[in-house]
N, C-alpha and C positions, 0 to 999 in steps of 0.2 A: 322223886322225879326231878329233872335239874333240866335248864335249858338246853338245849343239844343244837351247835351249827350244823351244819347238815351241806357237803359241796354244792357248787354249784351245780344248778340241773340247766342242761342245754334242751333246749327244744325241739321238740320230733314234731313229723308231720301226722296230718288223721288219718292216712288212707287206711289205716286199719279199723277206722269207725264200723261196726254191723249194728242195722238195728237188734233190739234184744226181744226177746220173747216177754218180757216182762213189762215190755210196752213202756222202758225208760230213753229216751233221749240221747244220742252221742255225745260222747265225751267232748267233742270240737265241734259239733255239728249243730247248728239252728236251722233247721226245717221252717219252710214259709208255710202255715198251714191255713190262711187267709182262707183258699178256697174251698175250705171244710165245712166254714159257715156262710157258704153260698146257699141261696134254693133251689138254683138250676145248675145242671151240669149238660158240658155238651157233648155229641154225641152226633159222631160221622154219618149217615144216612146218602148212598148215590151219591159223593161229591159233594152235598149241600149238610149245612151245619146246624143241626136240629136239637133245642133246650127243652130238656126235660126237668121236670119240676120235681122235687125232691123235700121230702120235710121230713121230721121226728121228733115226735112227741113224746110227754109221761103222763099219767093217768092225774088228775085235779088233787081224787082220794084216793087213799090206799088202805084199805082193815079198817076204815073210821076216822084215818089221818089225815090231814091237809098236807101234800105231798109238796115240797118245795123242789125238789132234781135228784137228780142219781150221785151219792157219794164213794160209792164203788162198784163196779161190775168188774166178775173175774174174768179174764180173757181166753181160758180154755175151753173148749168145745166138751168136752168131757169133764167128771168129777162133779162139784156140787152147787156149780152154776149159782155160785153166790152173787148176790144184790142187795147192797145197802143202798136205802135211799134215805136223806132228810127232810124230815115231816116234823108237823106242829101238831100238838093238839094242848084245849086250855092254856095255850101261852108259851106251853112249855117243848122246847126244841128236843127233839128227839133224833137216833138212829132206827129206824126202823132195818132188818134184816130179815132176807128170806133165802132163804138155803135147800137144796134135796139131799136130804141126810141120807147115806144105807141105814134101810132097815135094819143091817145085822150088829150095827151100832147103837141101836136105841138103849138097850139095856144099859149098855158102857154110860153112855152119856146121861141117861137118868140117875144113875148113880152118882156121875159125880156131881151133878146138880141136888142132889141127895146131899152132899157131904157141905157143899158151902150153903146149902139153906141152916143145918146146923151148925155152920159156921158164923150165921147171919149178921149176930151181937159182935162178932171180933172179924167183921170183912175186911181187908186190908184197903187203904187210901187208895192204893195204886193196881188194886185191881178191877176190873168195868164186868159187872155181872149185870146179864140182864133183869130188868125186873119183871119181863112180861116174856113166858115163853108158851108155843103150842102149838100141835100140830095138825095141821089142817086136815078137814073134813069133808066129804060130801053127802048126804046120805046117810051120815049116821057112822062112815067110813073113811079112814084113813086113804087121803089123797095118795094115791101113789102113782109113779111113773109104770108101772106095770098093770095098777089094777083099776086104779081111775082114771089114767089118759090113754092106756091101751087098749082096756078092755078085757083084758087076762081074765079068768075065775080064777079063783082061791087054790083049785085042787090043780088048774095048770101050773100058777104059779110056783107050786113046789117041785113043778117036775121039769122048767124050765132050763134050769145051771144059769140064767142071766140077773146080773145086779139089779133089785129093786130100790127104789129108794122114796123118802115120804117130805112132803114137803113141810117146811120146819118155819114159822114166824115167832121171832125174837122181837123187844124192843130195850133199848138204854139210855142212858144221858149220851147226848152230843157233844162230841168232846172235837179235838182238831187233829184230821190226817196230820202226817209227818210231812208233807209234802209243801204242804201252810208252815212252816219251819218260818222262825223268826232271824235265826240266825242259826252258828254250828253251835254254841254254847246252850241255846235252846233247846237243838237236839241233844247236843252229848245229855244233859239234865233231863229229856225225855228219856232215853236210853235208861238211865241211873235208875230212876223212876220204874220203868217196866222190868228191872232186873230185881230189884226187891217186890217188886209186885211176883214174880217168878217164884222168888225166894219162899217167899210165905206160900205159894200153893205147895210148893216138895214138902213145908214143913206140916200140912196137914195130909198127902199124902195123896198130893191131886202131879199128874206128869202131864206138861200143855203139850207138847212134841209137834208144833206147830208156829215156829219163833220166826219172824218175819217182819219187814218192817211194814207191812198191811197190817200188825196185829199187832203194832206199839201206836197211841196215839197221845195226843200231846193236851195239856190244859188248856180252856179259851181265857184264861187271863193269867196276867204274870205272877199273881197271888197265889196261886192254885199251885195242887202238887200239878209239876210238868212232864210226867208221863205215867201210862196207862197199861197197862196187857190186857188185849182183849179176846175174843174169842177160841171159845173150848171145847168146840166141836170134835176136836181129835184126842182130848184130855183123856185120860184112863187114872183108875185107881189103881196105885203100883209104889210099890217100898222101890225108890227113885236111887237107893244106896247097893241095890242089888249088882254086881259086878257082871261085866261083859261079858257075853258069852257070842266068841267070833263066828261066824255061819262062813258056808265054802263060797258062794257067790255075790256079788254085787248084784242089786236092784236095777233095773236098768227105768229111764225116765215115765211115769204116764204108764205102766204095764198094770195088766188087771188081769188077776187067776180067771181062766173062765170055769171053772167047775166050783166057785164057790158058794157057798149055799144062798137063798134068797129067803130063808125060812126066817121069820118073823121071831127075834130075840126074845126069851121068855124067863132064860137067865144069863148069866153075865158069862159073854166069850172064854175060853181059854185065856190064860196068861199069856204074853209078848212069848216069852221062855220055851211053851208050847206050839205055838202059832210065829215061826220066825217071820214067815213074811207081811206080817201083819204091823213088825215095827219095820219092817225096812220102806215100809210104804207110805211113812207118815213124814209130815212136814212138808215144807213150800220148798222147790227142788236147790235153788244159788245157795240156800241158806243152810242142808242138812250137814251134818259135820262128816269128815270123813269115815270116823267108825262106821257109823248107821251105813253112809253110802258103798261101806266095804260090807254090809253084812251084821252089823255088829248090833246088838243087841241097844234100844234107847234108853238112855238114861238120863239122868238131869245134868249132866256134864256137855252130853250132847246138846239139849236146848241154850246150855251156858254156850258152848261153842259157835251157836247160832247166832246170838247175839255179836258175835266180832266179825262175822261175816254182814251183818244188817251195819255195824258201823264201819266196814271197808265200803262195803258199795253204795255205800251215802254219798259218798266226798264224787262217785265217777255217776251218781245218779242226775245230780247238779249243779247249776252255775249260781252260787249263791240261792239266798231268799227272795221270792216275790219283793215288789217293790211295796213300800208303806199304804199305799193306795188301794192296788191291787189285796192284802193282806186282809184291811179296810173292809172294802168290797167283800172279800168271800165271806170272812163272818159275818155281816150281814145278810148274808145269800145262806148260811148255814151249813157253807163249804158243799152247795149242791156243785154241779160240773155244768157248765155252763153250754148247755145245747149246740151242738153246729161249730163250738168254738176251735175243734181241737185240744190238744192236749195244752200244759202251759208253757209260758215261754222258757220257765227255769229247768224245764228237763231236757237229761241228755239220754243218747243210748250208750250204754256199756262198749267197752270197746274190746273187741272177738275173744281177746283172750277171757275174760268174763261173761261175756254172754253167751261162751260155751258154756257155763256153770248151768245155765238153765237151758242149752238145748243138747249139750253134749251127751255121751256117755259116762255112766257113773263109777266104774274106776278109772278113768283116766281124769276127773274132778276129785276125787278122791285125792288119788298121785300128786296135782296141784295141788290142793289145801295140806295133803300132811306134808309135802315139803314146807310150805310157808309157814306151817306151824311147829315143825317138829326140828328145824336146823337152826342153826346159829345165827346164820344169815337169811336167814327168809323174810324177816323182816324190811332188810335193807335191799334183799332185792327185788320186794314190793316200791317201797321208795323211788328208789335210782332207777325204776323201770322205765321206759318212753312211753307207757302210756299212765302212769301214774302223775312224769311231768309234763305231759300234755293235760292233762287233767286240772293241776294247778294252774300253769301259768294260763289257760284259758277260761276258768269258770272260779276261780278265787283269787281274793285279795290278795298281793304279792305278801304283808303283810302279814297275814295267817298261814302261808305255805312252811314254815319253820315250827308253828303250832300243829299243825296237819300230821306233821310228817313224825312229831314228837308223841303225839296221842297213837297212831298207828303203830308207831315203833315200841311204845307202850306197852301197849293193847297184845299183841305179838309176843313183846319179852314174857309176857305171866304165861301166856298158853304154850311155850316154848318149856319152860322153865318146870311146869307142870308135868311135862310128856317123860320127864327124865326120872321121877320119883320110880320106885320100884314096882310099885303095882300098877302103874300104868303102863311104863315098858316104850313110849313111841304108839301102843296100839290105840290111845283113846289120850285124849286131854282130859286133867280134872282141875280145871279151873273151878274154883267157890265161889259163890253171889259177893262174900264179903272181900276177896280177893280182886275182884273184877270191881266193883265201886268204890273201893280203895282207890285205886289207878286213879278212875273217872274223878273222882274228889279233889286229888292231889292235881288233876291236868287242871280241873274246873280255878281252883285256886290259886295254881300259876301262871294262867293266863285269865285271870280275873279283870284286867283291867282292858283288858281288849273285849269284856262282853258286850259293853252301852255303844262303842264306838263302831262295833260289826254287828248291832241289833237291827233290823226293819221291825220290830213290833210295834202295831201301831198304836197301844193303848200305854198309858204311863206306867210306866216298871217302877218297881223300889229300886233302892240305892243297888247297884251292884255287889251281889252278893260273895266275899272271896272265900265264907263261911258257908258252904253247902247245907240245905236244908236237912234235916237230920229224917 
């Protein structure tokens, strides 16, 4: 990789800002959200203006834990209505996680918690297993949304056809959203970081199919490996080398078979191979690679492919890092969300042509991503886009925009370059872990000397590293 000038980019206006489904921030846009943490809101009544009082709260304890705030809630109404919250217990900061798994998963997911328990003595640095998992009871009986909060019997439920699901409590070490981001070089090394954390689950024969940036998280100090892969709720046991096998239709967003079974796992699903729609349904939607969203069977090339979508829509997610203080503050806080406050000030929303990615239709997201990745030029016309230089000249250092634009073009050239080999054809990318942190190594190292000078971390870093951690 060599330094690359890159023309001048003129400036475009926002009116193309939409918020995104993903609940990130405009690209140009800063939202006053002061009155989020108000406690009254007002409220027309006959002509006269009447304050109505408004609070929310989180529970003191949670399972036994000193509940500190909410570290994530998922924003869909549907699916698995995940909630992490940050909790202490004996001193020690935890993620606490609660999830409604489908039942007709438990098997899958027992297994591969099967395989990294005997994995235990060689768990990889960079991957975040929990140490505590289980799933809830009442009664002597598995919590479930069909039989302990509906009230269903046993013998309706199997004659149902609707999704059961059981509620699932996890806990881990507390690590740092991506979000708490110290700087890009920060991220790029979280990134790096959750990609060999990637690498070593295909190499025991575990497929995450769920790559996202909720599910990369970052070290709390600059010591520490700086990034994480977490969560493997959707993981399956599967030889990740097995070749694609293309299906006739695209997935479309959010869709759910209604005829499939609610019968309680007793052996382990079908294969992907047998059950097509069962991979076209997994992962978080901006992020899935084009194969899968065209049909195509998951593989470990598609979670690699996921990966370069979590580092395009980084750079349109934010305006820089929280400020020193702020950064300060959250670790402290144990990166709970701070009640009433609104979201933070450094996000943006996606601007339409992206935040179609998560609300559009899935082949014509598809058509987007394999052009960008499949042409010569897709790269650059990512780049030179007007919303791309809207992007820069608003929310990053003029100074980094020639770094940005070099890592992106990058990141692009391998997946591009990939698509052209004979057994891929254009129809799949097969980018390699070791291919992909190459790049990142090679960017991390030529723009080494601009890590200290574009860091907000608040705690004392070692020298700047132009030698990547190994």
């Amino acid at each position: 990789m060599s330094e690359t000038q890159y023309p001048s980019r003129p400036r475009s206006d926002c009116s193309n800002a939409v918020p995104s489904s993903s609940t990130k921030r405009g690209h140009s846009e800063v939202a006053d959200d002061g009155d989020e943490g108000k406690q009254s809101k007002k409220r027309m009544t006959g002509g006269t203006v009447e304050y109505v009082d408004r609070f929310v709260s989180y529970p003191d304890v949670v399972y036994g834990h000193k509940c500190l705030g909410t570290l994530f809630t998922a924003s869909s109404i549907r699916g698995r209505g995940t909630t992490v919250l940050s909790v202490v217990r004996n001193t020690n900061r935890m993620a606490l996680r609660m999830a409604w798994q489908d039942v007709t998963r438990m098997a899958e997911q027992d297994a591969v918690m099967d395989r990294l328990r005997d994995q235990e003595s060689q768990l990889h640095s960079n991957v975040i297993v929990p140490f505590m998992t289980e799933k809830v009871e009442r009664g002597g009986k598995m919590c479930t949304t069909l039989g302990g909060i509906r009230g269903f019997l046993d013998a309706q439920i199997e004659t149902l056809g609707v999704e059961n699901r059981v509620l699932t409590i996890s806990a881990s070490d507390l690590k740092r959203p991506v979000k708490y981001f110290w700087g890009v070089h920060d991220f790029v090394r979280g990134l790096r970081g959750a990609l060999l954390g990637h690498e070593y689950l295909t190499k025991i024969g575990i497929l995450h199919r769920d790559i996202s940036e909720n599910n990369i998280v970052l070290g709390l100090r600059p010591e520490e490996q700086r990034g994480y892969l977490i969560d493997l709720d959707m993981a399956i046991l599967q030889n990740a080398e097995e070749p694609t096998q293309a299906q006739a239709q695209p997935v479309k967003p959010r869709t759910r078979l209604s005829t499939r079974s609610t019968q309680k796992s007793s052996i382990l699903p079908e294969p992907d191979s047998k059950q097509p729609m069962r991979a076209l349904r997994t992962g978080t939607f901006p992020y899935i690679s084009y194969n899968v969203l065209w049909g195509g069977k998951h593989t470990q090339f598609d979670d690699v492919e996921s990966f370069l979508y979590v580092l395009l829509l980084f750079f349109f997610s934010y305006a820089g890092p929280l400020s020193v203080s702020e950064l300060h503050m959250a670790d402290e806080a144990g990166f709970a969300q701070s009640i009433g406050s609104g979201r933070s000030s450094h996000m943006r929303n996606w601007p339409k042509e992206y935040a179609d990615w998560a609300d559009g239709q899935a082949k014509q997201i598809g058509y987007h991503k394999h052009f960008a990745v499949t042409t010569t030029d897709g790269a650059m016309t990512i780049i030179q886009s007007a919303e791309f230089v809207d992007c820069l000249d608003n929310n990053w250092p003029e100074e980094l925009h020639d770094p940005i634009c070099d890592l992106i073009h990058a990141s692009f050239t391998i997946f591009h370059r990939s698509t052209l080999h004979t057994a891929a054809k254009r129809s799949r990318t097969e980018v390699s872990h070791a291919d992909f942190v190459s790049m990142l190594d090679e960017w991390l190292n030529l723009y080494c000397h601009l890590e200290d000078k574009f860091s907000n971390c608040p705690f004392k870093q070692p020298k700047a590293m132009c030698e990547t951690e190994s």
